[in-house]
C-alpha positions as CSV (number, residue, x, y, z in Angstrom):
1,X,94.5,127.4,98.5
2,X,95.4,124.5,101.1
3,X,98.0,124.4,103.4
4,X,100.2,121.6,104.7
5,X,98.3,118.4,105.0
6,X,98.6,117.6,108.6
7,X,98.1,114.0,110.4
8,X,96.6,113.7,114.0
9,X,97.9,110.6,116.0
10,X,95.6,110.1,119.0
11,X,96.7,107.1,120.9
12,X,93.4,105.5,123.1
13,X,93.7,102.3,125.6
14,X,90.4,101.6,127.8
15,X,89.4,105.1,128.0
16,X,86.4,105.5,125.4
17,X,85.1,107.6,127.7
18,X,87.1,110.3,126.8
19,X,87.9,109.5,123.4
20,X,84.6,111.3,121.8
21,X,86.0,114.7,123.2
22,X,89.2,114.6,121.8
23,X,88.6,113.7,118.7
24,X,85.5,116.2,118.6
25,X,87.9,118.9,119.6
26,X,90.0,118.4,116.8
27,X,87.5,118.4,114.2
28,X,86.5,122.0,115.7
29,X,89.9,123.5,115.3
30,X,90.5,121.6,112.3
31,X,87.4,123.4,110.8
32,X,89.0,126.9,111.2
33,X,91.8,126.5,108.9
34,X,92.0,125.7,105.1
35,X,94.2,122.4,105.7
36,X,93.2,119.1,105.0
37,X,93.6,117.0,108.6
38,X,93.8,113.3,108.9
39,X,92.9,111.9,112.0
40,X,94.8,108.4,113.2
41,X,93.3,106.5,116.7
42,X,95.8,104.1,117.5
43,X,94.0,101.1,120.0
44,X,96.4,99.9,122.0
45,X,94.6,96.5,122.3
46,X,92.0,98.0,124.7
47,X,89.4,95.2,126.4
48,X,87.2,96.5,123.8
49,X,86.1,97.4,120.7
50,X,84.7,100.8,121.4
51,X,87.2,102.9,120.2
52,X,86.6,101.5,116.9
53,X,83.3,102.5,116.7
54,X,83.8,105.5,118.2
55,X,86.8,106.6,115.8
56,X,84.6,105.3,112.5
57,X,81.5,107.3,113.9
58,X,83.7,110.0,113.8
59,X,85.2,110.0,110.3
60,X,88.7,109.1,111.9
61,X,91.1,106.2,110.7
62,X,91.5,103.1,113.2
63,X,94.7,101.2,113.7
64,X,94.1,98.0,116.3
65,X,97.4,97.1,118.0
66,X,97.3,93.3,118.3
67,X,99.0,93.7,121.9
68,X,99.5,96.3,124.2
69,X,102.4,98.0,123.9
70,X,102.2,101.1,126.0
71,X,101.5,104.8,125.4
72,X,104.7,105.1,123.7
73,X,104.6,101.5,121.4
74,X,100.9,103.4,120.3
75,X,102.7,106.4,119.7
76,X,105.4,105.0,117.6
77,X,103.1,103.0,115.5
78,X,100.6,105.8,114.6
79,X,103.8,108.3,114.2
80,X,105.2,105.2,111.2
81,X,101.5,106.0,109.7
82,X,102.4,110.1,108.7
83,X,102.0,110.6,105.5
84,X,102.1,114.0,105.7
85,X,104.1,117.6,105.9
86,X,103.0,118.3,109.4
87,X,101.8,116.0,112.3
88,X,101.6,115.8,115.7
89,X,101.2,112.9,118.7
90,X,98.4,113.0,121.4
91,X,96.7,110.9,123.7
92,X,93.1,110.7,124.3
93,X,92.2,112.3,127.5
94,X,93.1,116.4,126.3
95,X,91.1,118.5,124.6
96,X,92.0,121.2,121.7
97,X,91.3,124.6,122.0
98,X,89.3,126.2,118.8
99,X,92.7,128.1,118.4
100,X,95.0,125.3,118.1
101,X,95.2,124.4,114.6
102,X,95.5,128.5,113.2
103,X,97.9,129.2,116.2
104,X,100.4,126.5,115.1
105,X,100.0,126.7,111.5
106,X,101.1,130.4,111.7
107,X,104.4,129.6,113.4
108,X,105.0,127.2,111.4
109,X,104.6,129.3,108.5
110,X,107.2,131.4,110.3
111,X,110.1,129.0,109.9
112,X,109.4,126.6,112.9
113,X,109.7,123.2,112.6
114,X,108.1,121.9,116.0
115,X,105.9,124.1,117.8
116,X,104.8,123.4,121.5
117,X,101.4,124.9,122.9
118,X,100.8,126.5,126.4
119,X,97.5,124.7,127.5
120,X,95.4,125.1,130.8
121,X,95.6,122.1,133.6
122,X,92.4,121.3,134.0
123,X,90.5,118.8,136.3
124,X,88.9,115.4,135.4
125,X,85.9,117.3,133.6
126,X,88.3,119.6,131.8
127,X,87.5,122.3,134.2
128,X,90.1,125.2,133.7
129,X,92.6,125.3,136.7
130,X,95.9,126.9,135.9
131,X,97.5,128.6,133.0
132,X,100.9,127.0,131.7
133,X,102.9,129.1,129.7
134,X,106.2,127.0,128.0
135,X,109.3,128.4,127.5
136,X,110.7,127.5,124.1
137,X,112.8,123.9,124.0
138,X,116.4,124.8,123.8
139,X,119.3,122.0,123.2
140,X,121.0,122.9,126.3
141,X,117.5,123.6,128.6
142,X,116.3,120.1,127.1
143,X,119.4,118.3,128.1
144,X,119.1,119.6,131.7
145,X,115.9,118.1,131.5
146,X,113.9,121.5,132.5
147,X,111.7,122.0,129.4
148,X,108.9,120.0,129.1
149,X,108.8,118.0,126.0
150,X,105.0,118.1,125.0
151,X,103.7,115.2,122.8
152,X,100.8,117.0,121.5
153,X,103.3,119.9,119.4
154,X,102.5,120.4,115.8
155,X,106.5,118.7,113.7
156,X,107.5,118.9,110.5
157,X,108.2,115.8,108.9
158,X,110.8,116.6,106.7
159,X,112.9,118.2,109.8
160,X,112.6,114.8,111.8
161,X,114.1,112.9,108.7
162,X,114.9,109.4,109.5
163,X,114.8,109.7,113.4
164,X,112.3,107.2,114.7
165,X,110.6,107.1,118.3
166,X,112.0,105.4,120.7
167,X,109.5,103.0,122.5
168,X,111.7,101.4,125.0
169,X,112.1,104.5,126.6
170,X,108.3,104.5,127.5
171,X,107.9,107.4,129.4
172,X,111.2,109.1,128.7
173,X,110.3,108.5,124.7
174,X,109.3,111.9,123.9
175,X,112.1,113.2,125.5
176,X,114.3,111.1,123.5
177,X,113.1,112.0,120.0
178,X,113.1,115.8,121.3
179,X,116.8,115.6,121.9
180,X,117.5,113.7,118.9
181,X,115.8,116.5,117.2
182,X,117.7,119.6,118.6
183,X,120.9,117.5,118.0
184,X,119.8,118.2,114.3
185,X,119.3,121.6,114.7
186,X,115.7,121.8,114.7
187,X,114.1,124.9,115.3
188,X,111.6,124.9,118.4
189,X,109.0,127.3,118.7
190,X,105.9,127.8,120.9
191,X,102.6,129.2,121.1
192,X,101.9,131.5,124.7
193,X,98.6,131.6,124.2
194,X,97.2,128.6,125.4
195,X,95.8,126.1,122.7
196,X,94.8,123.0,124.1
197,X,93.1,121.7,128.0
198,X,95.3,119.0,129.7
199,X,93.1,117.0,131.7
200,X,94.7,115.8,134.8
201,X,93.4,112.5,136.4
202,X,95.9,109.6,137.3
203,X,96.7,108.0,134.4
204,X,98.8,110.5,133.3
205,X,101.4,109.9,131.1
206,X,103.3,112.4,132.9
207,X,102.3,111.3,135.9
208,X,105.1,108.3,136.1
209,X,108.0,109.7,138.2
210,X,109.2,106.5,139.6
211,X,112.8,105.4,140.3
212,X,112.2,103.4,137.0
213,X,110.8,106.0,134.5
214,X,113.4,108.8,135.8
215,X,116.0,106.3,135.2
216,X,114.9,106.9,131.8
217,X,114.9,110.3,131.3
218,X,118.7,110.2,133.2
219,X,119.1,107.6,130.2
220,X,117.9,109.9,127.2
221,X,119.9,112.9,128.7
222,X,123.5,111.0,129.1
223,X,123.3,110.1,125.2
224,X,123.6,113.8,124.4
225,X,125.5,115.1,127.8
């Protein structure tokens, strides 16, 4: 018998690079677990056309932004593609862990309806550095803005509803929709093992802590203070 249908969103600009990992890494852990997975690469108008023919090579469907729009405009887009019961948002530069798909699946199973993963910081070459193990997102922890609020979590559709991301908040847009969320009552939960390998190099999403980007976040907070 399957479970959920789930719906990968990996969002890619000038970085083919890395692109062949990921999406390799996914089909892994995808082929551990009965569930049928659909795998989204969202260009975000990169200088080329690689990721193209590296997401069809792949077996993966290809959206081509027609203009760049930023991590989070890539984001939003693939996220108005799901389809499906279960989904979750990633970029292209990470890695799954074999265990990430049965790991989230069974706390899912358990009542949750988004489920972070602990995951290793790694180096450049995905080289294994430290262990990070996440507390679970709490309304109050998220609105003192000391919970990280990890893209790459496995949501139930139904539980987000009608809430949309955000994509003028840019960097702060996962933090929006994650308090939007718990203002529903969403039910966070989180796997300590760690599932997936964060690769750390400069273009970071998390790496933006600017005047501008925490600006942002201050932003997203004082809607729900």
């Amino acid at each position: 018998m399957f479970g959920p249908d789930v719906t990968i969103v990996v969002a890619t600009y000038n970085r083919p690079q890395y692109l062949p990992v990921m999406l390799e890494s996914i089909r892994v852990s995808a082929a551990t677990v009965p569930n049928r997975v659909r795998i989204i690469v969202v260009d975000d108008a990169s200088d080329t056309e690689a990721a193209k023919d590296i997401a069809h090579k792949m077996e993966a469907d290809y959206i081509r932004l027609p203009e760049n729009q930023g991590v989070a405009g890539a984001l939003s887009a693939g996220f108005d593609k799901v389809d499906t019961e279960l989904y979750a948002l990633w970029g292209d530069d990470d890695a799954f862990l074999p265990n990430w798909f049965p790991l989230h699946l069974a706390e899912i199973e358990k009542g949750y309806d988004v489920v972070a993963g602990s995951y290793w910081h790694t180096d450049s070459a995905l080289n294994p550095k430290q262990k990070v193990v996440l507390p679970v997102a709490t309304f109050a922890n998220l609105k003192r803005g000391i919970v990280q609020c990890n893209d790459g979590s496995l949501v139930r559709r139904s539980a987000v509803g009608d809430l949309k991301l955000r994509p003028e908040r840019k960097r702060a847009v996962m933090m929006t929709f994650w308090l939007a969320m718990a203002a529903k009552g969403v039910k966070f939960g989180v796997v300590k093992q760690p599932t997936w390998l964060y690769r750390r190099h400069d273009g970071n999403l998390s790496n933006g802590r600017s005047d501008y980007d925490n600006e942002l976040r201050r932003q997203a907070i004082a809607e729900y203070a």
